[in-house]
Structures are given as C-alpha cells and as structure tokens.
N, C-alpha and C positions, 0 to 999 in steps of 0.2 A: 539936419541931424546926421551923426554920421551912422553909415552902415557897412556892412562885411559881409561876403561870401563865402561861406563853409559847405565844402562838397564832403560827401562822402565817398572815399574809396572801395571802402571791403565792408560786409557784414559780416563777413566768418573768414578761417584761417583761410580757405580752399577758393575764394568765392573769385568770381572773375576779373581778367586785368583789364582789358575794352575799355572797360562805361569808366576806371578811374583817369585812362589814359585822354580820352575822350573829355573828362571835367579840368584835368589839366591843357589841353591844348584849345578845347571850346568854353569852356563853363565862364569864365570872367572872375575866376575865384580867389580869392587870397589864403585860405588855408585849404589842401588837401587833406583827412584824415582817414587812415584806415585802422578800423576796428577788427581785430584780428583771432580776440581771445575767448575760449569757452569757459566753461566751470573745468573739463577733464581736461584741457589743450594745455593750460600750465604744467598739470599732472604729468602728462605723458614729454612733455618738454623739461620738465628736472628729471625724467630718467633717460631721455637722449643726453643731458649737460654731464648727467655720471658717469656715462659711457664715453664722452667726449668730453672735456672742459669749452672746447672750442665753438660745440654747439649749442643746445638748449633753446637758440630762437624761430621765428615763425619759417617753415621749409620754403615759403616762395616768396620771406624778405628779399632774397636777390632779383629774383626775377622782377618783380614789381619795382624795386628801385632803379631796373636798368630802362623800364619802361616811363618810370617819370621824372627819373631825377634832371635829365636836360630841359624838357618842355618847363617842368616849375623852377627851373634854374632859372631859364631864359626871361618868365615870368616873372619871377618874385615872388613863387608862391609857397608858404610853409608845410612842411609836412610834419603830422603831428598822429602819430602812431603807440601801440603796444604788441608789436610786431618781436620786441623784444622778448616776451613769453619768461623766459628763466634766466637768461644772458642778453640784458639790455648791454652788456660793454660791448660781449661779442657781438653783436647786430651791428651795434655802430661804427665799430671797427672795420663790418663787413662792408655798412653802406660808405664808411670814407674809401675803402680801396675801388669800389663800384666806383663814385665820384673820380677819383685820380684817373680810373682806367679810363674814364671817358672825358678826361680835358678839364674838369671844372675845379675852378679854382674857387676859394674863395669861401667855401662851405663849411659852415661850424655846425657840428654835429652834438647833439647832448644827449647821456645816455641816463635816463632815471632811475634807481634800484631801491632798494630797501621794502620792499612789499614782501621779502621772503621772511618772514618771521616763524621758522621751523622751529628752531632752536631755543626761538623766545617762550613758544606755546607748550613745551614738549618739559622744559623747567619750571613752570608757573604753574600758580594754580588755575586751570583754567577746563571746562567744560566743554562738551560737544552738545551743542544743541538739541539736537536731534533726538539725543539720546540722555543726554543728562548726564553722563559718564565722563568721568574724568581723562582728559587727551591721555596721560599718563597710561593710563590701561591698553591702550590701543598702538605705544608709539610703536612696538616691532615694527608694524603695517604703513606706517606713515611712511607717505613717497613724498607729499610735500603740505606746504602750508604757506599760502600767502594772500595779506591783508588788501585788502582793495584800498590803496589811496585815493586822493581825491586830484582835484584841480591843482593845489598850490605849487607842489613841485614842476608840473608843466609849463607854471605861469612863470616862474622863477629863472626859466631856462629859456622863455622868450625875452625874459627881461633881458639877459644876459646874451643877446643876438644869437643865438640858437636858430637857426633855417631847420633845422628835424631833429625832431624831438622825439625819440624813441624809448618806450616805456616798459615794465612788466607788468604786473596786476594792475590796474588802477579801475576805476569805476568805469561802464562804457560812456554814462554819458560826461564825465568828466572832461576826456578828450575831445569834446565839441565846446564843453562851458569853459576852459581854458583861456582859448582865443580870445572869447567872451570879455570875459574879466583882464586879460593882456589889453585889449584894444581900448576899451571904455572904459579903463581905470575903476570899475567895478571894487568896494570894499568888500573882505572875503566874510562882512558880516551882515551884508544888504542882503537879506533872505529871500525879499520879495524877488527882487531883479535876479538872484540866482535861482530861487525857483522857476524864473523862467527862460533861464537858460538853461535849464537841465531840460524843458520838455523840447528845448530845441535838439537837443542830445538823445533825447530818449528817442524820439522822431527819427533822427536819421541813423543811429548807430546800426540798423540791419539794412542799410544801403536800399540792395533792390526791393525789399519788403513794402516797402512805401510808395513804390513808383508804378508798384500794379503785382509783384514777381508771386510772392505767397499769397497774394490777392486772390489772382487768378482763379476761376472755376469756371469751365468751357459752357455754357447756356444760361450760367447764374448769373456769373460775374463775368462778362469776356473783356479782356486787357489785350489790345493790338500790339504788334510788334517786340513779342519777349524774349525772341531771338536777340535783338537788340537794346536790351533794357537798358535804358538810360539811369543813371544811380543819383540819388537827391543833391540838390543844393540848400543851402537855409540863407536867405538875405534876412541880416539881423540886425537890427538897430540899437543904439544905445540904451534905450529907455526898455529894451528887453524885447518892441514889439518884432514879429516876423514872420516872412512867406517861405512856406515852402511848394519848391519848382525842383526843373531839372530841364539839362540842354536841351532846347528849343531841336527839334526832330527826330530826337532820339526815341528809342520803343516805349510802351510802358503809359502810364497816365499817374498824374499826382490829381486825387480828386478829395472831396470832404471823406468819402468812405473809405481808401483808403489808408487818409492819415487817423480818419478813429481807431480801424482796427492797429495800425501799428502803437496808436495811443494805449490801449487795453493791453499790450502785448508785455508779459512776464509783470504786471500790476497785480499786487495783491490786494493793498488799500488807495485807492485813486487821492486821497485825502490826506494820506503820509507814505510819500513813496520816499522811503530811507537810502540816502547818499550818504559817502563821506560828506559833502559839500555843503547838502541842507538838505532837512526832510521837506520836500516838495508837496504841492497840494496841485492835482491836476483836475478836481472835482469839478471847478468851473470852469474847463478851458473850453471853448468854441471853435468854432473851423468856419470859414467862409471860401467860397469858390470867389475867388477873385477876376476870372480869367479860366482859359486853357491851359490845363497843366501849373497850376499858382491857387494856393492856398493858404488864405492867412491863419495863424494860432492867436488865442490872445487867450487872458484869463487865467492863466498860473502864476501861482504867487508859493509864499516858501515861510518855513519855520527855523528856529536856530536846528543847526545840523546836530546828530547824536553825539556820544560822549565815548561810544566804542565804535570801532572797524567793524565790521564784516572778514572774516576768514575764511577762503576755500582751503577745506584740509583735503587732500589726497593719499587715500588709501589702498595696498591691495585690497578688493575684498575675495575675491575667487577668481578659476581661470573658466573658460569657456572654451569646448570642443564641436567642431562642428562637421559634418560630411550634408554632401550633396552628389545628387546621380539624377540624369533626365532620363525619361521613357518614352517613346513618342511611335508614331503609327497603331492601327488596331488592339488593343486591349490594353493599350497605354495605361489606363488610370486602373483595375485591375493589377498589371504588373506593378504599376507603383504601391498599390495598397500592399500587395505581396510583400514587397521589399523592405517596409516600413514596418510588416510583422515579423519578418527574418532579423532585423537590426534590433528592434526592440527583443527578441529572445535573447538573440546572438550577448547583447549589454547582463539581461543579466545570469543566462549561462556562465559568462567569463566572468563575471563579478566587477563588473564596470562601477567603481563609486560614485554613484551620480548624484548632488541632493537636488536635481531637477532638471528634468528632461520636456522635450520636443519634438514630436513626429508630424512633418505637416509636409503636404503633397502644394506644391507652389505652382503657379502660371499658368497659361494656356493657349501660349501664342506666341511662346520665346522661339520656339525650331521651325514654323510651319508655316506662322504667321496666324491672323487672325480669322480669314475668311474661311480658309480650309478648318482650323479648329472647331469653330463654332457653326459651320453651313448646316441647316435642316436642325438646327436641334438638338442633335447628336450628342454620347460623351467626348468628352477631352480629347485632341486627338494625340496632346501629346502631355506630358504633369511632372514633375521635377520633385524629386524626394531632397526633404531637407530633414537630416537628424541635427538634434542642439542640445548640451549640455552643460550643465553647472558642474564641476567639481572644487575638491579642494586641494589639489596638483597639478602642475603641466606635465605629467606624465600621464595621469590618469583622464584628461581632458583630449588626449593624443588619442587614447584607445578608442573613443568615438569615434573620431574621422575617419579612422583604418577599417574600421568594422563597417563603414558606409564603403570605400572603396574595393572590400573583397565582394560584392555585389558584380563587378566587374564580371568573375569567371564562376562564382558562388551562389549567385541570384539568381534573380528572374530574367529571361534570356532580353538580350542586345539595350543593354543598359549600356549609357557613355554621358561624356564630360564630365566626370566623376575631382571635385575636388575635397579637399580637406584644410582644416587649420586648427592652431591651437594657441590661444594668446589668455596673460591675465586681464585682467576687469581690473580699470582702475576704477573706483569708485568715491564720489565726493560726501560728505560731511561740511558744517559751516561748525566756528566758533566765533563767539566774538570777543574782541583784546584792546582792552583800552587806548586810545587812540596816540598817546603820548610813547608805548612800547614800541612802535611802526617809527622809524625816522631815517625819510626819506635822501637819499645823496643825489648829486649830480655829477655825470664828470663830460667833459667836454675833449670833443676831439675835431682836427679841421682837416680839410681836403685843400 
C-alpha cells in the first residue's frame, strides 16, 4: 500500500523555524507544510497589504523559506503553505526571488487566491452570524473578509507540478488533506476517506501542540526536552489509515494523550466538525501507542461537505490604550496600590472616555527574581502596575498610557520601566457565503 510523509512546519504565524528545518533535512518526508494563519492574522495582513500592495503576507515567509527551500529542494519535498495571508502572489513572488538568490533552479511556484471575498459579502445579502445583522450595517468597519477554501485548489496546483504551494485563507486542515487526495487519487466526493484525512489535518495543523509543547504541565504532565520540540509527521496511507510520530530524538513525546487532547482542540461537535472539504465525524476515532513516540488514529469517517463557506469577517471594533510602571524594593505593593488610585482619578478628572477599563498590579519576580520576592512569606518585593483601556479613538486610547507614565515624576516615589501604547482591536465576526460566490484562481510562477 502506498504511503506519504507529511510533516508539519509551523502551528502559528511566529512559531519556530528548528523542528521545520529539522523535518526537512531528517524527517524522511515528502510534503512540508506550514500552517501560518489565525482568525485576526489575515485581519491585520490586509491592513499591512493597504499600506503596502507589495506586502500583506506572513512576516517570516522569508526567513523560513531561506531556511528550507535547499534541504527540500535537494529532497523533493513539497512545500504546501498559507503563508500567503492577503497577498499569495506577493509571497510567491518573494519565495521565487529567495529560490534564485540561492541557486535553485527549477522551482514552480503556485500562488492560490480567491478567498478574499470582501466585496462579494458587503454587495449581497448576507448576514453576520453572530449577530444576525446584516454585513451591510457594519461595512464602514470592515478590514477584511475572507472565505476559508478547502483542498481543491491546492490539489490542482500539484497536479500542475507545483513544488509550493502558497495559499490565503483556506481551511487549516485542508493544507494537510491536499497531498492526501494529490497522491491516492482520492474522489473529492469519497467523504469517508476525507474524513479521514482531515483528522490527519486537524492532528497536526498546531505542529508542536501534539508532540508534548501545550501539553506540557511541570508535575502533571512532564514532556522532556521542549527546548527542542521536535514538530509531527503523519505517515498516511491510501486507505486513509495513519501514524502519528516525529524525528526520532528530537524533544517532546507524541503519545495517546497527547494526540486526544490536540483531537478535542477548537471541536465544537466531534460528530460534525464543518470543513469546506467534508463535514467530518471524529466521534469514533481511536489512538493506539504503537511504539515510542508513534501513534496510530483510525476511525474517522466523513459526510457530504456543506453547501456554504465559512467567512472571517474582520472588523475595527475599538482601540486599546495601555501604560505600565514597576515598583520594586520595601513597600513595593503599597506604592503600586497608590499609583493604580492616582491613574484611576487622574482617567477621570481629565475625562478620559473609556467604555472599560483595568487596574491590575502584575508579577512578582520580574526585577529581583523569585527567591528574594517571595523568602519568609513576606509582601511582593516588587508588583508592576498595568492600566488598560477600551475606547472609541486612538486619541483617546493614547491618554491612558501618558497618564500611566506621568507616574514617573507625579507618583509614588522611584517608579521605572514605565511603558505605553495605543493600537486598534481588530476584531473577528464569521458569515457564511454560498460556496459557488468563493472562486478560487491559481497563478504560477518558476525560479
């Protein structure tokens, strides 16, 4: 029977390069993917793309691609991403110039779009779930909106020799069931067999989450070596069956427990978990320790998929102001209480518009360390005022952190590290849009 090796790279935009560089030079793998994108991460990626047309994609697509594009060059191993965020061209664009700088020839790049459907939602009659309100009501506020594709377009773009495959929204587990369906000629209406390669998707799409990393609880649950957390592999077989593992030495543990908890992880109904792809049934799936670090899944099976998308709509919804100031040596927590009821007058003396605020005195072991803080019992030796606020301006979001930092010469004596900020809140909303308004493009570019 045949089988495939899908490693995971990335569980989030930020998350570490090592363990993917590591599955490309050791893992024995045939597809790399890195899962990149949040619900706010597109949000805040169409308002870098306004600012720039040139950006909009993931901030450490480059670095990552400098780190594995030779090893899976050398390899043959695909790289199957939504790294892309708002600007799949630009990405690809960026990863063909990466490729050139570094010699390799040969490289067909595919970039996937059509997930941005702003424009389609903001015309139409259509709904915010949430709330029941028509998108229309709310568009001033709309930063973005885009449909979670599924597999097909990824699958299209290996057919057409595509080496990376760079995406924007698409479903997380998608980007693992792809390959899936490319390699075993998978029909995109065999529900069963996609249901269970979606739970191989869903399994690994948070990378180190599985291998021990959010596992982790120091007496509960102890995971050796997280320093070096090794990031999953899935060997999957045609018939759908599959193990999950991870490079033999690396930190971390893939055990039954777990891949349950990454199973339950963002599951609302275990019985209908909604894909574009298929609604999935994970209610019988099973886990066996096969081994050290080797677990098998079996037992997911699948229904036909829905008839609408999933939409992240992104919205301003407010900005958030924030000041912070540490206090530390004798009467540390005192001067902090002080300072936390000077800020709180000081807000609304001046008429600070806040519709919701935060006075919280933080840590107790950032300046001193832990033993002197805490020795005999003692209070705090030293407590960190944090003021936070809601408003509905970046002006008025700014008066908070300034009024934390006149503490400085105004406060309670030998206050420092005094910082401030003042940023809007994207905030997300879903709709959902019939799945035929969503159509997907590809365009291809080579190195």
């Amino acid at each position: 029977m045949k089988t495939i090796r899908i490693g995971s790279g990335a569980g989030y935009s930020g998350d570490r390069i090592e363990p993917a560089v590591e599955l490309a030079e050791k893992g024995d793998i045939q597809y790399l993917v890195f899962e990149c994108l949040a619900e706010r991460t597109i949000a805040i990626a169409q308002g870098a793309k306004l600012k720039d047309p040139a950006q909009g994609y993931d901030p450490l697509l480059a670095e990552r691609m400098l780190a594995v594009l030779r090893p899976c060059h050398e390899k043959g191993i695909r790289i199957v991403t939504n790294m892309g965020a708002a600007n799949p061209a630009a990405a690809a664009a960026k990863t063909r110039d990466i490729a050139r700088s570094l010699g390799l020839e040969g490289l067909k790049i595919a970039a996937v779009s059509g997930d941005d459907v702003l424009e389609t939602l903001k015309s139409g009659d259509h709904r915010i779930e949430e709330t029941g309100e028509p998108v229309s009501a709310m568009a001033g506020s709309l930063v973005s909106a885009n449909a979670y594709l599924g597999a097909a377009p990824i699958v299209a773009a290996l057919k057409a020799g595509a080496d990376i495959v760079i995406t924007g929204r698409v479903a997380d587990p998608a980007l693992f069931l792809a390959p899936q369906i490319f390699e075993f000629g998978w029909s995109m209406e065999d529900w069963n067999r996609l249901g269970k390669g979606t739970v191989v998707g869903h399994l690994l799409e948070c990378a180190g989450q599985i291998t021990g990393g959010y596992f982790a609880d120091p007496g509960v649950k102890d995971v050796a070596g997280l320093a070096r957390l090794g990031f999953p592999i899935a060997e999957v077989g045609e018939d759908g069956s599959a193990v999950i593992t991870k490079v033999a030495g690396s930190g971390g543990a893939v055990t039954t427990a777990t891949c349950k908890e990454q199973l339950l992880y963002e599951i609302h109904d275990p019985a209908a978990y909604y894909t574009p792809d298929v609604v999935a049934d994970f209610s019988q799936v099973r886990f066996t320790q096969e081994g050290p670090d080797r677990v098998r899944v079996a037992g997911a099976g699948g229904r036909p998929r829905p008839a609408t998308l999933k939409v992240s709509v992104g919205y301003i919804d407010s900005f958030i102001g924030e000041g912070q100031i540490s206090y530390a040596g004798p009467g540390a927590l005192a001067r902090g209480r002080l300072a936390l009821e000077i800020v709180r007058e000081r807000l609304a003396l001046t008429g600070v518009a806040a519709t919701e605020l935060r006075f919280d005195l933080i840590g107790v072991d950032s300046i001193h360390g832990s033993a002197l803080s805490t020795a005999g019992g003692r209070e705090p030796y030293e407590v960190r005022v944090r003021v936070i606020g809601r408003t509905g301006s970046l002006k008025e979001a700014q008066r908070i952190g300034n009024e934390v930092e006149t503490l400085y010469t105004n406060g309670p004596a030998s206050g420092g590290g005094a910082t401030k900020s003042a940023k809007d809140v994207v905030a997300m909303l879903s709709a959902l849009l019939p799945r035929e308004l969503a159509k997907p493009a590809i365009e291809f570019m080579e190195a």
